[in-house]
C-alpha positions as CSV (number, residue, x, y, z in Angstrom):
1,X,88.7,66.0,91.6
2,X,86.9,68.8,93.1
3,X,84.2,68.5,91.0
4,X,83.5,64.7,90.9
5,X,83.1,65.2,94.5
6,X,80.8,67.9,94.5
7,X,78.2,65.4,92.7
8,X,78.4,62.8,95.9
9,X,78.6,65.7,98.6
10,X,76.1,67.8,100.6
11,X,75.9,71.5,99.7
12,X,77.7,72.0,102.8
13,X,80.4,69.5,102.6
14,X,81.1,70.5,98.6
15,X,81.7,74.3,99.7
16,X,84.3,73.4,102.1
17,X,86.1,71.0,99.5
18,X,85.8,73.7,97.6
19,X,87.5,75.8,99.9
20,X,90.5,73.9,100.6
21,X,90.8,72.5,97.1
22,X,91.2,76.9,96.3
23,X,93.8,77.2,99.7
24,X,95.8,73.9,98.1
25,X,96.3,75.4,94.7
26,X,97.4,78.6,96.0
27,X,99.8,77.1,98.5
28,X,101.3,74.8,95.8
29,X,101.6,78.3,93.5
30,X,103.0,80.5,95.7
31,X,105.4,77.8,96.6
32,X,106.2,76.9,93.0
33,X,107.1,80.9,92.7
34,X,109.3,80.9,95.9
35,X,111.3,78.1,94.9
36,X,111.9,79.4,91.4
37,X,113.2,82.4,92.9
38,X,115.2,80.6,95.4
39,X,116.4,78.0,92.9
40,X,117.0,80.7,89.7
41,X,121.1,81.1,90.9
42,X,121.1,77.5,90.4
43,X,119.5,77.1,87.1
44,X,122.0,74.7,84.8
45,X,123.8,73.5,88.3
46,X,124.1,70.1,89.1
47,X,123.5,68.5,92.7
48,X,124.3,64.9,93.7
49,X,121.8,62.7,95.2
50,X,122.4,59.5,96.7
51,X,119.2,58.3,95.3
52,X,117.9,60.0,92.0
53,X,114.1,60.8,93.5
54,X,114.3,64.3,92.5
55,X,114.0,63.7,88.3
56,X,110.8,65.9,88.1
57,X,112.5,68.7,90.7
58,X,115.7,69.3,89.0
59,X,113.6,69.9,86.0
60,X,111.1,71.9,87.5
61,X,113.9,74.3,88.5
62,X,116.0,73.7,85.7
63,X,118.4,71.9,88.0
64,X,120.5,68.6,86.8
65,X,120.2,65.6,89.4
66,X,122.9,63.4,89.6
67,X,122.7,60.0,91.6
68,X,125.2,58.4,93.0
69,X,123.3,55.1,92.7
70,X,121.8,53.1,89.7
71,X,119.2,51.0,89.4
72,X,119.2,50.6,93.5
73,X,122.7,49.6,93.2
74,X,125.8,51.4,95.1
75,X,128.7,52.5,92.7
76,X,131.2,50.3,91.7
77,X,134.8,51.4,92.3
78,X,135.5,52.8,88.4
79,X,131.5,54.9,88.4
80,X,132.8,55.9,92.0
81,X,135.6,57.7,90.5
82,X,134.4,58.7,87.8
83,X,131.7,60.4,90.1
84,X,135.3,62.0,92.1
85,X,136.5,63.2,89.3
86,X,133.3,65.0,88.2
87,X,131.9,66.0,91.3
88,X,135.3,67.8,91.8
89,X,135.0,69.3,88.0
90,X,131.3,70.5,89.3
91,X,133.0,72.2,92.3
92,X,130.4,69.6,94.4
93,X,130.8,70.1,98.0
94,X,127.6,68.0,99.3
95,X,126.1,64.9,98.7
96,X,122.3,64.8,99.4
97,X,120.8,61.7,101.2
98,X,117.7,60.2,102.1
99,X,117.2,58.8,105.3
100,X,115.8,55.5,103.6
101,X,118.9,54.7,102.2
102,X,122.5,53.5,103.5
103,X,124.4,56.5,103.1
104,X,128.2,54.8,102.7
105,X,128.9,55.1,99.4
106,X,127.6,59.0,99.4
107,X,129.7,59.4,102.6
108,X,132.6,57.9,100.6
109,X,132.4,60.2,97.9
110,X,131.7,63.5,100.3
111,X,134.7,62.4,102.1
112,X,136.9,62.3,98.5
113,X,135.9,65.4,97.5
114,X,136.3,67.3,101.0
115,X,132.6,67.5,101.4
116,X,129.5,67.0,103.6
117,X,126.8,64.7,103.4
118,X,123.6,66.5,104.1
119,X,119.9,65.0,104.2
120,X,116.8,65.5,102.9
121,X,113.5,63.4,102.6
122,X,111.4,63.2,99.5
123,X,109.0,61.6,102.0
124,X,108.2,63.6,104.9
125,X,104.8,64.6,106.4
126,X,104.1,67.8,105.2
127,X,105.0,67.9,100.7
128,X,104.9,72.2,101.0
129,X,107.2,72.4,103.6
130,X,109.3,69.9,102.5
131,X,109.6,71.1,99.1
132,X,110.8,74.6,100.7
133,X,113.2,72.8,102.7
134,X,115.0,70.8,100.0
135,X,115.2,73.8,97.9
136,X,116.3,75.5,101.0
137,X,119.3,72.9,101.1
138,X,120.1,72.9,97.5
139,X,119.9,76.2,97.1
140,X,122.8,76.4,100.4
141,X,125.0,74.2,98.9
């Protein structure tokens, strides 16, 4: 992208895209490396989600996402306790949440399992800290 806006910019205009384009991809490297290292305990564990927005995370980390929603739909009673029974097998004691979402049915299934419900936003402001922070809370759990 860098490039194909170097043809349309001024000389000095290209050499500070340049710059930052350099300062992006080695904040989004070093961050990759720190969350491997803070996720590596992890790798093959499961966290549940309330929302499944974290696909591409889990893998990244080798982590195993598991939603307590489908399809944008809240659990019926049987996949609610079937999601009991295994978050209790999994030794789950938090349920992620984002703040865009109602958070009963995750709250319901914290609460059965004698856990917390704790949140985290694949949306907020700044993607580099945020990543850190949800890695931060996973890696807590």
């Amino acid at each position: 992208m860098t490039n194909s806006l170097g043809e349309i910019l001024s000389e000095e205009e290209k050499a500070k895209a340049q710059k930052n384009s350099e300062s992006l991809v080695k904040s989004i490297t070093d961050t990759d490396k720190e969350l491997a290292k803070t996720l590596a305990p992890l790798r093959g564990e499961a966290f549940y989600v309330y929302h499944g927005a974290f696909g591409y995370f889990a893998d990244a980390y080798g982590l195993k996402q598991i939603p307590v929603e489908i399809n944008g739909r809240s659990p019926e009673p049987k996949r609610l306790t079937a999601l009991i029974k295994q978050a209790q097998s999994d030794e789950v004691k938090v349920i992620f949440v984002q703040p865009q979402f109602d958070q009963t049915s995750a709250r319901s299934l914290a609460d059965s399992i004698g856990g917390s419900v704790v949140s985290i936003d694949p949306l907020a402001k700044d993607p580099v800290q945020n990543l850190r922070d949800i890695a931060a809370k996973i890696g807590a759990q």
